[in-house]
Residue frames as qw, qx, qy, qz and C-alpha x, y, z in Angstrom:
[[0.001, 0.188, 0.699, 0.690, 132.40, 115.27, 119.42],
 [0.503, 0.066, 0.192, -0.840, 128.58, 116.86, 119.10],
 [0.359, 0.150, 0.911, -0.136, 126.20, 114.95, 119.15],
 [0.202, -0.137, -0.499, -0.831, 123.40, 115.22, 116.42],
 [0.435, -0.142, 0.216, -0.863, 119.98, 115.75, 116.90],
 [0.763, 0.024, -0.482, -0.430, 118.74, 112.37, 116.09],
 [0.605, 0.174, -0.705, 0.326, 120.95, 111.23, 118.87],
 [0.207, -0.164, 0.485, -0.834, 119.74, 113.79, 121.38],
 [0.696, -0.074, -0.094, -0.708, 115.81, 112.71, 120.74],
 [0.828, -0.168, -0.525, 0.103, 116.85, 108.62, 121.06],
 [0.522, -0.038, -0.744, 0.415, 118.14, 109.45, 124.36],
 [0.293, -0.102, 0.235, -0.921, 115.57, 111.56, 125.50],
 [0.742, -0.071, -0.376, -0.551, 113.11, 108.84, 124.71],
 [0.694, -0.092, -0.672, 0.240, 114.90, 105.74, 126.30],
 [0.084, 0.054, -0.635, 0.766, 115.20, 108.03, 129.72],
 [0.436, -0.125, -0.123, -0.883, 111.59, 108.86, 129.34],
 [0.806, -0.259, -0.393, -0.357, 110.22, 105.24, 130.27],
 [0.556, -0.055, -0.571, 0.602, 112.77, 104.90, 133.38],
 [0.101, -0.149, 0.237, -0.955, 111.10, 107.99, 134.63],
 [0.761, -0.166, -0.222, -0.586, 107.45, 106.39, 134.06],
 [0.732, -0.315, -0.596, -0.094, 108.55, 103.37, 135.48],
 [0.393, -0.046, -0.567, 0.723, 110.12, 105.11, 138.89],
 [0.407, -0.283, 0.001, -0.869, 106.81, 107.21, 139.19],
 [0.746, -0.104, -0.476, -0.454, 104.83, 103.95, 139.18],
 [0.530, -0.018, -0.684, 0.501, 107.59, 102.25, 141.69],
 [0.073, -0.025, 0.511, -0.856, 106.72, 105.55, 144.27],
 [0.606, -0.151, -0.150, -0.767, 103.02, 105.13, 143.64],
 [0.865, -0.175, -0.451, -0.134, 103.11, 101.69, 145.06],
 [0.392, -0.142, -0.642, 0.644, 105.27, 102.41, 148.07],
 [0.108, -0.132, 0.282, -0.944, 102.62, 105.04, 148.89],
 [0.765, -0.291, -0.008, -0.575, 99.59, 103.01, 148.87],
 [0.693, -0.354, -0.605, 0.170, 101.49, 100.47, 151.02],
 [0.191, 0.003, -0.592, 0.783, 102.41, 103.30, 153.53],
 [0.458, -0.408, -0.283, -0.737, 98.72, 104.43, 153.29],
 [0.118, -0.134, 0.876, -0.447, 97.82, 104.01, 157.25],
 [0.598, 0.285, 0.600, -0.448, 94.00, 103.38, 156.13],
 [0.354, 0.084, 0.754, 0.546, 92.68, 101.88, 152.78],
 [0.233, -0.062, -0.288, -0.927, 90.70, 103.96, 150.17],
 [0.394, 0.195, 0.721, -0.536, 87.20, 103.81, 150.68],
 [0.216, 0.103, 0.729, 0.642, 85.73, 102.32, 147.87],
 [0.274, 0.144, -0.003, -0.951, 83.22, 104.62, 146.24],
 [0.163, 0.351, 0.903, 0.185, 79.40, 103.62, 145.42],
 [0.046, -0.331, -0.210, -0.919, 76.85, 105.21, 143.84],
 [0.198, 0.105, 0.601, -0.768, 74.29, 106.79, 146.44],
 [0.620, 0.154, -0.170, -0.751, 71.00, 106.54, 143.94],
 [0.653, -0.135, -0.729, -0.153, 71.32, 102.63, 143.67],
 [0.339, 0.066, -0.774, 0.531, 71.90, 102.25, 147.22],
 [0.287, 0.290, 0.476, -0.779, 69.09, 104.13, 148.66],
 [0.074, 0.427, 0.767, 0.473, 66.84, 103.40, 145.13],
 [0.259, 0.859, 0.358, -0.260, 65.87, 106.37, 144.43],
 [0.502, 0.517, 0.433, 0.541, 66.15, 108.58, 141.39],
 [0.152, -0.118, -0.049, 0.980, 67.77, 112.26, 141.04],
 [0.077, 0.723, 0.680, -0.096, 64.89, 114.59, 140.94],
 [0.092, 0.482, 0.041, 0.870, 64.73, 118.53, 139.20],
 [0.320, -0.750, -0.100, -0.570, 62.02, 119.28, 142.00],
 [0.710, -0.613, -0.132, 0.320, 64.08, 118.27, 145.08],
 [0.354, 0.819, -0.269, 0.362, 67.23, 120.59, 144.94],
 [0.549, -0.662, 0.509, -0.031, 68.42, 119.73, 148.59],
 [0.922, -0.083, 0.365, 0.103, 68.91, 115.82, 146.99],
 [0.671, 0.661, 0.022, 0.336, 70.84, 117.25, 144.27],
 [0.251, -0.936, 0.222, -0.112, 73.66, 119.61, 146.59],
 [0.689, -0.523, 0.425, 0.267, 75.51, 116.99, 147.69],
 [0.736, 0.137, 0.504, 0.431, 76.71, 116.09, 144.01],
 [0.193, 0.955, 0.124, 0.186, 77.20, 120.36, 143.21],
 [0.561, -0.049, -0.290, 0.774, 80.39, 122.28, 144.43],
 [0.271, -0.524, -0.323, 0.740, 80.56, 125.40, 145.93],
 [0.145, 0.335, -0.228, -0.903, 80.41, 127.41, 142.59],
 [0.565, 0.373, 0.112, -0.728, 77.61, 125.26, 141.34],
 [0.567, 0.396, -0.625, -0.363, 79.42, 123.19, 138.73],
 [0.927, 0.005, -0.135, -0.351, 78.29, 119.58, 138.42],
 [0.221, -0.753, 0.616, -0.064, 80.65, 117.35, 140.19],
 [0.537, 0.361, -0.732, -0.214, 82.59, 114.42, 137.91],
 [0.943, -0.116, -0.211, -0.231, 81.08, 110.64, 138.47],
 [0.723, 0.172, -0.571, 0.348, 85.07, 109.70, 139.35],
 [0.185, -0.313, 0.455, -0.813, 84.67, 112.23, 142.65],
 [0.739, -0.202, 0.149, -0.625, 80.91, 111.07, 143.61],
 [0.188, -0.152, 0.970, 0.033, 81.33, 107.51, 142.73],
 [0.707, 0.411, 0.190, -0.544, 77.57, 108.04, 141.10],
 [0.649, 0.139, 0.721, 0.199, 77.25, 105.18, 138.17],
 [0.120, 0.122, -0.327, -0.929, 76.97, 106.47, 134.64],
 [0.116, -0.598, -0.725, -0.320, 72.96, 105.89, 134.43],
 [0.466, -0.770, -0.383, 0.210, 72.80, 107.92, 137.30],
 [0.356, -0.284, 0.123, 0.882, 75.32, 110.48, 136.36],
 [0.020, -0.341, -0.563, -0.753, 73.40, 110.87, 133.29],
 [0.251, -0.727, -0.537, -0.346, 70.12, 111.78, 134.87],
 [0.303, -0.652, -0.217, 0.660, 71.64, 113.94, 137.88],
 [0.358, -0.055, 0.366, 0.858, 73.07, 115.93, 135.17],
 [0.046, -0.396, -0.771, -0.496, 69.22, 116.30, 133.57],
 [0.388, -0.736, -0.553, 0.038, 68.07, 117.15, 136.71],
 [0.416, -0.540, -0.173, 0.710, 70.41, 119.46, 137.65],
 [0.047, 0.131, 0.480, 0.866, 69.76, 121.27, 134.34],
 [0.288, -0.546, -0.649, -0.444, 66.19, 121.30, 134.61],
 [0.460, -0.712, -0.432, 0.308, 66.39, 122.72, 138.14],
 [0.460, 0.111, 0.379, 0.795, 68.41, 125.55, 136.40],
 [0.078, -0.256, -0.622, -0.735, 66.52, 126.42, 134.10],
 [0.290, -0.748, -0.547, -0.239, 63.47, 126.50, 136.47],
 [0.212, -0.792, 0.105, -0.562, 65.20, 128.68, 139.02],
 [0.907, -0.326, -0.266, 0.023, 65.31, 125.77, 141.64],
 [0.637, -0.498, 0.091, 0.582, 69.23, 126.04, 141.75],
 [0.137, -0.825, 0.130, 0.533, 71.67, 128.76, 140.78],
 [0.710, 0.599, -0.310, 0.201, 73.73, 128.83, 137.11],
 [0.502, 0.384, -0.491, 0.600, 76.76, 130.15, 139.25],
 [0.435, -0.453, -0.429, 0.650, 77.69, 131.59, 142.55],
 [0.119, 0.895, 0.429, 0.014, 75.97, 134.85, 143.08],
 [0.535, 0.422, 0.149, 0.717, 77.86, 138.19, 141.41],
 [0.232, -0.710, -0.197, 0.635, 79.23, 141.52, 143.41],
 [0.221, -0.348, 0.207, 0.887, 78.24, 144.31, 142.04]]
């Protein structure tokens, strides 16, 4: 006999959380085979106390990529007070010239 369509969708659902929970199973046999633990991230602006600055541009690089674009607080490990004002600064150094919009254009 066919099956009807209400029947396909319930058993597409019920397989759907056996899949989530055998992802979750391999995600925990991989951070015990991990041969070191994560290093846990902090933010560099408390630690050294000091504040992002628009007129330094070197202090501001490390927390740019390659094409320029501001790089996400869950990468840096920056705090969100300090995310918030890199972010200010890195605009404002923009905007004066300081650092690039993008990565410079051929042609």
């Amino acid at each position: 006999m066919a099956m009807t369509e209400q029947e396909k969708t319930t058993e597409a659902t019920e397989a759907q959380p056996e899949k989530a929970a055998e992802a979750s199973e391999a995600k925990k046999e991989e951070k015990k085979q991990r041969r070191y633990p994560r290093r846990r991230k902090f933010c560099r602006f408390c630690a050294e106390k000091f504040e992002p600055d628009y007129k330094d541009p070197e202090s501001l690089k490390p927390f740019i990529n390659a094409r320029y674009k501001i790089i996400s607080r869950r990468i840096t490990g920056t705090c969100a007070k300090h995310q918030r004002r890199l972010t200010k600064a890195v605009k404002r150094a923009r905007i004066l010239a300081l650092l690039p919009f993008t990565t410079m254009h051929k042609g």
